[in-house]
Every structure is written in C-alpha cells, then in structure tokens.
Residue frames relative to the residue before (quaternion, step in Angstrom):
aa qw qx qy qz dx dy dz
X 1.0000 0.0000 0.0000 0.0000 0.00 0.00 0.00
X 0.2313 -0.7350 0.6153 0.1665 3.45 -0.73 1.11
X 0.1679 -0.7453 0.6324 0.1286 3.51 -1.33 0.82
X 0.0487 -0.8504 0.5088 0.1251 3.38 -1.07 0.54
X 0.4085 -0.7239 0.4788 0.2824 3.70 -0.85 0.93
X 0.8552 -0.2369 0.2686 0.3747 2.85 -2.13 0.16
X 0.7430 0.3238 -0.2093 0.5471 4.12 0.62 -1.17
X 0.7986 0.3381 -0.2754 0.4149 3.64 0.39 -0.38
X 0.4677 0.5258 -0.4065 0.5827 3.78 1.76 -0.01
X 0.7421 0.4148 -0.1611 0.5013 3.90 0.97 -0.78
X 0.5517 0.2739 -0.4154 0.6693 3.55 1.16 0.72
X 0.5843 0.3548 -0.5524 0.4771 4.06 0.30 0.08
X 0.7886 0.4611 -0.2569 0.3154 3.55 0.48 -0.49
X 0.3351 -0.6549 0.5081 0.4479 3.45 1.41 -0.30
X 0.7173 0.4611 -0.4473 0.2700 4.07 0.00 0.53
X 0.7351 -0.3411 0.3599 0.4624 3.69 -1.02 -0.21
X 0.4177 -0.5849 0.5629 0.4082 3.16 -1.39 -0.35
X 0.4863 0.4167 -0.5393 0.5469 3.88 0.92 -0.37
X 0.8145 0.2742 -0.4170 0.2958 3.82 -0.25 -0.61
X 0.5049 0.4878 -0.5412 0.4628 3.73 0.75 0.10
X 0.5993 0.5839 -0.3602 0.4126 4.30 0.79 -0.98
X 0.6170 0.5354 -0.3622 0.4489 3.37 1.40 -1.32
X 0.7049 0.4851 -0.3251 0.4025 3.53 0.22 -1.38
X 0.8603 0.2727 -0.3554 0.2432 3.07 0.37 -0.78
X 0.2388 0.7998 -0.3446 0.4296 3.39 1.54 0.25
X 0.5023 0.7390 0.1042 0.4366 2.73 1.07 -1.89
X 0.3986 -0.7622 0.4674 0.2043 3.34 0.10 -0.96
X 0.6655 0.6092 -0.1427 0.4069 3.10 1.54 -1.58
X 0.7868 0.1134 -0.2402 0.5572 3.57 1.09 0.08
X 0.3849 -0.7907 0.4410 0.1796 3.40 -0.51 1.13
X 0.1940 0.6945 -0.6733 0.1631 3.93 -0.86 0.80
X 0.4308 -0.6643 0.5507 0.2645 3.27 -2.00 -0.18
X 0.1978 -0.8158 0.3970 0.3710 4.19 -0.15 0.76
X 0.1882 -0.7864 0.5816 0.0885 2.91 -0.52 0.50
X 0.6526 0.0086 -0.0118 0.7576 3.68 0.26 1.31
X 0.7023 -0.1527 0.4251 0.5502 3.06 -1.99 -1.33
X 0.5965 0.5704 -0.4172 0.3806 3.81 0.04 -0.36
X 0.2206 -0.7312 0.6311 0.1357 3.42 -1.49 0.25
X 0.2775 -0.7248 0.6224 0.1019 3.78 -0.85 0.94
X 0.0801 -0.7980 0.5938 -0.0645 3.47 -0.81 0.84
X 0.1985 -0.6998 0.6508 0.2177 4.05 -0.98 0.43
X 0.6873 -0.5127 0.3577 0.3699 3.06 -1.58 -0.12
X 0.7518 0.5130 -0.2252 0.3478 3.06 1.49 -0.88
X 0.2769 0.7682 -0.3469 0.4614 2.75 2.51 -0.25
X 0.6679 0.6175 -0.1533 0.3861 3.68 0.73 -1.95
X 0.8287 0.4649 -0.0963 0.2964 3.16 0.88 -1.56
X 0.4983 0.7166 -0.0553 0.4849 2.60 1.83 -0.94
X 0.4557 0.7673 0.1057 0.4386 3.16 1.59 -1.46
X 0.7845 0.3225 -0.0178 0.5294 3.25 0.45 -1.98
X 0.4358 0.7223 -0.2228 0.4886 3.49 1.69 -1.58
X 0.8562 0.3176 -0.0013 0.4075 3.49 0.12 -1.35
X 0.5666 0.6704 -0.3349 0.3427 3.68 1.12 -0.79
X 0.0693 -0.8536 0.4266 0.2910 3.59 -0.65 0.13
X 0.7467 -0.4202 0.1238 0.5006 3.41 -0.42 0.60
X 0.3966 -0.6095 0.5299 0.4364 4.11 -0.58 -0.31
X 0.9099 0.0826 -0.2548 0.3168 3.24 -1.02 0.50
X 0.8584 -0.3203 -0.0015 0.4006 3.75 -1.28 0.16
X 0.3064 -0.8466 0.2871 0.3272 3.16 -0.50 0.24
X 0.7237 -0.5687 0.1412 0.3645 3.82 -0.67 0.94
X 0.3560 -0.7203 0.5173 0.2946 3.51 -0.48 0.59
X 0.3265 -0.7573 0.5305 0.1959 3.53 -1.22 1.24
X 0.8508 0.2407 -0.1568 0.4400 3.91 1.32 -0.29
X 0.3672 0.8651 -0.3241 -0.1084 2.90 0.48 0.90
X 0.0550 0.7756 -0.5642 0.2777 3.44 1.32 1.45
X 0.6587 0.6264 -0.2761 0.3122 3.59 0.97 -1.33
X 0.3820 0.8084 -0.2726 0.3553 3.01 1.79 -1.09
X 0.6951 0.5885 -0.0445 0.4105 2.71 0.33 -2.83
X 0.8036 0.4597 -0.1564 0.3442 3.41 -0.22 -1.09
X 0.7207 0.2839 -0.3366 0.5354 3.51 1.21 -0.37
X 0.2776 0.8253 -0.4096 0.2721 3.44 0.93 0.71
C-alpha cells in the first residue's frame, strides 16, 4: 500500500497543501494525521477525484431565459 502525504497527495491532485489540509479537515478527503502531517491512500485520492466538483461556477443550462427578461 502506497501512502501519500500532505505535499505529494497535493501534487497528484493538482492542489496546494493548505487545500489538501482543508479538505481533509473538512471531511471531503479522507486520510490519517499523523502529527501535523496528513497520510493519504490511493483509494483515499481516488475516491477524492470521484467526488470533487469542478472549481469554479457552475454553467448555466438556460440562458435564453436570461434574454427574454431583458
């Protein structure tokens, strides 16, 4: 079983380490702390990705409706 910390769990993911500390804080990414550090599996990771929602806003599906109350 590979384990991955807080800096190498946040370069498989493309995020920070405050935002990998946040999630898991959080809840939203599962790991174990060990100390100040955070321990992470893969399936921990994968799991993770599965669940994540995209970063920013999400897309509008009408936006004729928009238009029309103009």
């Amino acid at each position: 079983m590979h384990l991955y910390t807080t800096t190498t769990a946040a370069a498989a993911l493309s995020l920070t380490a405050a935002a990998i500390r946040y999630h898991a804080l959080r809840g939203s990414l599962r790991g174990i702390q060990h100390g100040r550090d955070w321990l992470f599996t893969e399936a921990d990771l994968a799991s993770f990705r599965r669940t994540r929602r995209p970063p920013g806003r999400p897309p509008s599906h009408n936006t004729s409706r928009r238009a029309n109350n103009r």
